[in-house]
C-alpha positions as CSV (number, residue, x, y, z in Angstrom):
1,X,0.0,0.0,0.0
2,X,1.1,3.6,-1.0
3,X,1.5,6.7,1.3
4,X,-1.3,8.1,-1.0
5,X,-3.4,5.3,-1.0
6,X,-3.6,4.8,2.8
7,X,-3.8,8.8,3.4
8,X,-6.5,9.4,0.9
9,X,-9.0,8.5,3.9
10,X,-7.1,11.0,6.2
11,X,-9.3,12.8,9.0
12,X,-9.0,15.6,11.1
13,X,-10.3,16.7,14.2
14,X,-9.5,19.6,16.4
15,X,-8.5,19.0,19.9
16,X,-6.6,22.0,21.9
17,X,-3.4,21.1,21.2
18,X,-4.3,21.5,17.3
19,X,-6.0,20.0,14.1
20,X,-5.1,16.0,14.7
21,X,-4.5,14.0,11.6
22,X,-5.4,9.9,11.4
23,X,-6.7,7.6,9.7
24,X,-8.5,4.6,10.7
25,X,-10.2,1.2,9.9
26,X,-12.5,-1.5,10.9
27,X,-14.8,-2.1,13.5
28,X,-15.2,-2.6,16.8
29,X,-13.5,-1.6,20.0
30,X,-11.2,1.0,19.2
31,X,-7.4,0.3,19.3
32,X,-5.0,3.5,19.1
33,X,-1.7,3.1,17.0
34,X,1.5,5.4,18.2
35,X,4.2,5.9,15.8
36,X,7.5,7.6,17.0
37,X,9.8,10.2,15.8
38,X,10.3,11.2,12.1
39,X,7.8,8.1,10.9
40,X,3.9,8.7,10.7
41,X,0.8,6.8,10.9
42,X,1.7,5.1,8.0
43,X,4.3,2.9,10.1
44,X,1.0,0.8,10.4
45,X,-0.5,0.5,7.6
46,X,-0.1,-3.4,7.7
47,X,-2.1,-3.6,11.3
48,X,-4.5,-1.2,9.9
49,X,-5.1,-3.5,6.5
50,X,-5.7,-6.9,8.8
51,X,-6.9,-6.1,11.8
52,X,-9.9,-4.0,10.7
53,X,-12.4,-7.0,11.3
54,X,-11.4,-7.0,14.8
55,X,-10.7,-3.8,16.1
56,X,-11.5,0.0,14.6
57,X,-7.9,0.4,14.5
58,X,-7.0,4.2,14.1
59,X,-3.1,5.3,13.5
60,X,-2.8,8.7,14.6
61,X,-0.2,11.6,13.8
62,X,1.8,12.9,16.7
63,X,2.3,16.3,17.1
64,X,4.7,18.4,14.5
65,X,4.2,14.9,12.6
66,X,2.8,13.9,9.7
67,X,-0.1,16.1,8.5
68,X,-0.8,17.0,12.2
69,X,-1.5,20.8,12.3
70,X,-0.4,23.0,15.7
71,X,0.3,26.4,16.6
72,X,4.2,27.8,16.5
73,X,3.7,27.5,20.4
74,X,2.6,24.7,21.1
75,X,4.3,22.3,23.0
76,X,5.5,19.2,21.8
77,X,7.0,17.6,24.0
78,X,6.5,13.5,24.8
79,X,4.3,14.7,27.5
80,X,2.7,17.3,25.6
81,X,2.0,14.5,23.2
82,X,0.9,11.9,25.8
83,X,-1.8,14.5,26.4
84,X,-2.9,15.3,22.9
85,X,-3.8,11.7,22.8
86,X,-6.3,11.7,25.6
87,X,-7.7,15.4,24.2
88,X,-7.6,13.2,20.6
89,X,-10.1,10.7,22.1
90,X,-12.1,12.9,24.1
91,X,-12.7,14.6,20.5
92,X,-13.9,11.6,19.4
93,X,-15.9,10.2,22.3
94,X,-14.1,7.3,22.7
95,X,-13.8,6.6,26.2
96,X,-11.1,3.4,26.6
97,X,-8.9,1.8,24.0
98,X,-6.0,-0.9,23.7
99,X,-3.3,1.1,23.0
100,X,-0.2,0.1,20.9
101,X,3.0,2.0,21.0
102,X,6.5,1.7,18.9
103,X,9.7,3.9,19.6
104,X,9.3,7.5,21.1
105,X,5.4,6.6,20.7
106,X,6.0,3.7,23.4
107,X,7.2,6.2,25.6
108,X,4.5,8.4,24.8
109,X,2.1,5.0,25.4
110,X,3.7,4.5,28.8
111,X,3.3,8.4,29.8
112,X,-0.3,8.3,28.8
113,X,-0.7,4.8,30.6
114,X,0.7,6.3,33.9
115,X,-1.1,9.6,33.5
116,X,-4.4,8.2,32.3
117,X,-4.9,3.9,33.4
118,X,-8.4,4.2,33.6
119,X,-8.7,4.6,29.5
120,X,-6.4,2.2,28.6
121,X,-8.1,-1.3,27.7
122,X,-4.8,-3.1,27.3
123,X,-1.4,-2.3,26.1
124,X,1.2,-3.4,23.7
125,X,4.7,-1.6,23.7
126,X,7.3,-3.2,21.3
127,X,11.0,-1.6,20.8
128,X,10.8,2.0,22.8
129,X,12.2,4.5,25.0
130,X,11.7,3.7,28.3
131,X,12.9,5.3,32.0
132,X,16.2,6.8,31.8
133,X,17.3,5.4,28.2
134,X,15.5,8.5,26.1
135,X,17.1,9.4,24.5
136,X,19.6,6.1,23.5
137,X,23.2,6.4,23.6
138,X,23.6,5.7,19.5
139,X,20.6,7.9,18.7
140,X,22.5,11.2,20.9
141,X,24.6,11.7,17.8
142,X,21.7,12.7,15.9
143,X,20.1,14.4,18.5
144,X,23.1,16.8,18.8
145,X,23.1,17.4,14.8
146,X,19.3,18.6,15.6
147,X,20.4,20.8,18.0
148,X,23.4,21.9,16.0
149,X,20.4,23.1,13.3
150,X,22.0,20.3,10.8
151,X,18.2,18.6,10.4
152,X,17.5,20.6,7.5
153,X,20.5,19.6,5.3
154,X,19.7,15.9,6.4
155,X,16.1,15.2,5.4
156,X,16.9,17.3,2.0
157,X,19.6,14.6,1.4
158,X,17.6,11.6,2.5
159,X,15.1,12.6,0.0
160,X,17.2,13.6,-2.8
161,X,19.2,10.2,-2.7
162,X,17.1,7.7,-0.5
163,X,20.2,5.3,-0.5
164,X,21.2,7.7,2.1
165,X,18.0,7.5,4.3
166,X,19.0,3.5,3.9
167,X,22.7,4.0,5.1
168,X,24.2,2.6,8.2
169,X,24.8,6.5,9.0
170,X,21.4,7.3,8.6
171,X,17.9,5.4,9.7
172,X,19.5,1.4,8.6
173,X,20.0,0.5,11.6
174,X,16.2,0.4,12.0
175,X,15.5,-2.0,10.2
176,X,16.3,-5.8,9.7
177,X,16.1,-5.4,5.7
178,X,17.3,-1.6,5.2
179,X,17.5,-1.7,1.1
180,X,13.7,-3.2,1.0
181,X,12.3,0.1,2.2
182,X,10.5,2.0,-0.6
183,X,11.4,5.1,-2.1
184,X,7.5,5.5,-1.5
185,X,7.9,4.8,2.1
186,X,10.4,7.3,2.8
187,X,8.8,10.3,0.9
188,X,5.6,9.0,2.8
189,X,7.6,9.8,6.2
190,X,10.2,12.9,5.7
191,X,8.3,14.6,3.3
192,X,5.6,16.2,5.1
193,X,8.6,17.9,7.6
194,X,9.7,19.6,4.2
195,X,6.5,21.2,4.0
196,X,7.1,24.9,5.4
197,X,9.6,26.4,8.0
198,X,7.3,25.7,10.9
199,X,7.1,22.3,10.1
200,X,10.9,21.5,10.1
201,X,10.9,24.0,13.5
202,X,8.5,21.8,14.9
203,X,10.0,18.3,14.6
204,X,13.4,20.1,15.7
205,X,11.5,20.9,18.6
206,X,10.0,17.7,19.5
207,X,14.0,16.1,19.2
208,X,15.7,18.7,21.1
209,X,12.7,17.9,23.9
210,X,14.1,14.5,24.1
211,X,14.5,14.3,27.8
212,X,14.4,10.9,30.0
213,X,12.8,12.8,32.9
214,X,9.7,12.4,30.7
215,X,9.8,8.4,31.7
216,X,11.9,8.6,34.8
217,X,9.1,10.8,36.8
218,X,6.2,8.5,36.1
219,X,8.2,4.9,36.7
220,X,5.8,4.4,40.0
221,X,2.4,5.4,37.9
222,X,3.6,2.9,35.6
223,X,4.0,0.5,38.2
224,X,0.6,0.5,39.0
225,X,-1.0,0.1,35.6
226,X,-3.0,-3.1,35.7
227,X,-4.6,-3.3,32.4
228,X,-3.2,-6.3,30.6
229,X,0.1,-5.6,28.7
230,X,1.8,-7.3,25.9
231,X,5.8,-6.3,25.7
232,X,6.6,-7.7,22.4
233,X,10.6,-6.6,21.4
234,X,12.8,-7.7,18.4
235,X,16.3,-8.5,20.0
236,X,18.5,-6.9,17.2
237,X,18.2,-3.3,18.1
238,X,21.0,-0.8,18.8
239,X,18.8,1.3,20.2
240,X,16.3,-0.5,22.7
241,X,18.6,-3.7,24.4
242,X,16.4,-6.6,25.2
243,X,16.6,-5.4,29.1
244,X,14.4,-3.1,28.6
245,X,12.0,-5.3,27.6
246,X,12.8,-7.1,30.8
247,X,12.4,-3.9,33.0
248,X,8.8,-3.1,31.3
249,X,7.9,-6.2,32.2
250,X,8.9,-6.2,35.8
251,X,7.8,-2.5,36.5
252,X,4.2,-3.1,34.8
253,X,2.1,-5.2,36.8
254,X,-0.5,-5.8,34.3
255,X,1.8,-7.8,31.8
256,X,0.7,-11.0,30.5
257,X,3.3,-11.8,28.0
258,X,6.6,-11.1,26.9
259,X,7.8,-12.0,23.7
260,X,10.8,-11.7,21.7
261,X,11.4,-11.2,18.1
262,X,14.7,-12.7,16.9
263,X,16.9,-10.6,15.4
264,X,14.3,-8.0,14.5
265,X,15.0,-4.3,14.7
266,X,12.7,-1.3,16.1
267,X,10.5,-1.3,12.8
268,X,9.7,-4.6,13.0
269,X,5.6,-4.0,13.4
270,X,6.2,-2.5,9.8
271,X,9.1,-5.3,9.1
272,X,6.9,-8.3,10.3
273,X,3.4,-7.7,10.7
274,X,2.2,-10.8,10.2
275,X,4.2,-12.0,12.9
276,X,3.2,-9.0,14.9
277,X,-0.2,-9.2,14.5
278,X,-0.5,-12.8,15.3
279,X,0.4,-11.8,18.5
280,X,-1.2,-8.9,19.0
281,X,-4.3,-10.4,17.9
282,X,-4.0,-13.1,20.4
283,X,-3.4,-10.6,23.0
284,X,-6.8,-8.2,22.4
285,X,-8.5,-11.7,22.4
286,X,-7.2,-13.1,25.7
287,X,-7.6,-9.0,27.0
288,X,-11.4,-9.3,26.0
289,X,-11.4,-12.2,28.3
290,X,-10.0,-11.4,31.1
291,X,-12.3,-7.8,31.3
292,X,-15.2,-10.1,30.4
């Protein structure tokens, strides 16, 4: 599927934060995709396409991502965003969901799991930030070429020679199968931070926000979430070591599984899905269950 063919059902809805862009599918309860930095809802396009007859699945666009729209002062922070998302479903009168969460949008899930249990119907978090590992040592190098105002020049020449976007250097490491990734797929996620100055100021923002205090300061809310949890973690990533897959599952008392991925990398929802979505499947279903 195309970045054109699963946006042309894009919505909007206006929450205080700003206009919220998603786009969703299926029936049933709702379940609330979370994409992380520099990606989109697209990331989930493949949960979206097969899990429609069980869940209205809706993939959502952070804010300054995607075709999310927010004020030049708006703050966009991982908290800022873990709050958008209850505004988000308050906007659309949905009252609980199972919640599913992938890089800085898993630590956006657990913030908005601490901060707000009583509307989360289960949770999946798969390769993410978590307590004091935000941001990771080998991302810090790109996080200082943000703050060093070098983003600019770097998206222009991911998009002008995608090879680049594939390199080791560069967003690779992400994935298990780097030069599978579409030219399509990358203009899909980069493209819309090209869009105007305010856009590009706004996902610098949202890096130079990275701050672990974000996920250290609600570790004992977490620790009191109960809704049944699925940790599910590909154990080939530079980023997210397998022990924190470990501590999520020590520190949240409502997981019901941990499972692990074999040399799979952060992307590996997009990378995988079918495996994914086995068990994610599996997990709503025994969730259903256990609330019943």
């Amino acid at each position: 599927m195309s970045g054109a063919d699963f946006f042309a059902n894009r919505r909007t809805v206006a929450t205080p934060s700003g206009n919220i862009s998603y786009v969703e599918h299926g029936n049933g309860p709702v379940a609330l995709f979370v994409h992380g930095v520099l990606l989109n809802g697209y990331l989930w396009r493949h949960q979206l396409a097969q899990l429609g007859g069980l869940r209205r699945c809706i993939a959502v666009d952070l804010l300054a991502h995607g075709a999310t729209e927010i004020s030049a002062e708006q703050d966009v922070s991982v908290t800022a965003n873990a709050h958008m998302l209850a505004q988000f479903l308050d906007a659309l009168k949905i009252d609980q969901v199972d919640l599913v969460g992938n890089d800085s949008g898993g630590g956006i899930c657990q913030i908005f799991a601490a901060l707000y249990p009583e509307r989360i119907r289960s949770l999946a978090l798969t390769n993410c930030d978590t307590h004091d590992n935000w941001p990771p040592e080998p991302f810090k190098p790109f996080v200082a070429m943000v703050a060093a105002g070098g983003l600019p020049d770097t998206l222009n020449a991911m998009l002008a020679d995608k090879s680049v976007y594939r390199s080791p250097q560069a967003l690779g490491p992400a994935y298990e199968r780097p030069e599978a990734v579409t030219d399509d797929t990358i203009e899909t996620y980069l493209r819309p931070f090209t869009g105007s100055a305010q856009r590009m100021r706004d996902i610098e923002r949202f890096v130079n926000a990275f701050d672990c205090r974000h996920t250290v300061d609600i570790e004992k809310q977490l620790g009191r979430v109960r809704a049944p949890t699925l940790i599910a973690w590909g154990t080939d990533d530079i980023y997210f070591d397998l022990k924190w897959s470990r501590w999520l599952e020590q520190t949240i008392p409502g997981t019901k599984r941990r499972v692990e991925f074999e040399s799979a990398r952060i992307f590996f929802p997009e990378e995988r899905s079918s495996e994914f979505n086995g068990e994610l499947k599996a997990h709503w279903i025994s969730s259903s269950r256990t609330v019943n």
